[in-house]
N, C-alpha and C positions, 0 to 999 in steps of 0.2 A: 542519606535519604532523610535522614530524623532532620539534618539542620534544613532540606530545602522546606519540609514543611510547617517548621518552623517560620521560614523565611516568608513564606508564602500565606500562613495562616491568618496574617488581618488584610490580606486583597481581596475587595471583592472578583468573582467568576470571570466579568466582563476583560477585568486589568489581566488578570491570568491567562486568558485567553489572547490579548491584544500581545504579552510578551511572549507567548509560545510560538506566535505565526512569527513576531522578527528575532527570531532565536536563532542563533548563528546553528548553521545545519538543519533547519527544519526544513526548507528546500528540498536537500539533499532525501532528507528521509520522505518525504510527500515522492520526490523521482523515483527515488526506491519503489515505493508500494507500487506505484502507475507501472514499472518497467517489471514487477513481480507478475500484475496482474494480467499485462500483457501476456506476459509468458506462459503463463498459465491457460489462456483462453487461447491464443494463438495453438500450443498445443495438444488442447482440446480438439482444433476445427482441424489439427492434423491427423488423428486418431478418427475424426468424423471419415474425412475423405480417403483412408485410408479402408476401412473399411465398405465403403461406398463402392471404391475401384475394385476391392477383393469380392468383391458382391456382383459386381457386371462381371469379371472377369470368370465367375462361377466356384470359384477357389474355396 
């Protein structure tokens, strides 16, 4: 960690930025979060309807 910011300490924000988007697996980790986040809310709206149906059903 000490040598990347080292490595990193006379780039300016713009250049650090420009090499973290073509950073081999940054992709991957951007899919990651989107297919977390999904999961997440997806199983929120199952916990919704799930309750909804137990609610007509009088249960």
């Amino acid at each position: 960690m000490i040598e990347m910011m080292r490595a990193t300490a006379g780039r300016s924000s713009a250049t650090q930025r420009a090499q973290r988007l073509h950073a081999p697996g940054s992709n991957r980790h951007i899919n990651m979060r989107k297919a977390v986040g999904f999961a997440i809310v997806t199983s929120g709206f199952a916990v919704i309807a799930a309750q909804a149906l137990q609610h007509a059903l009088g249960g």
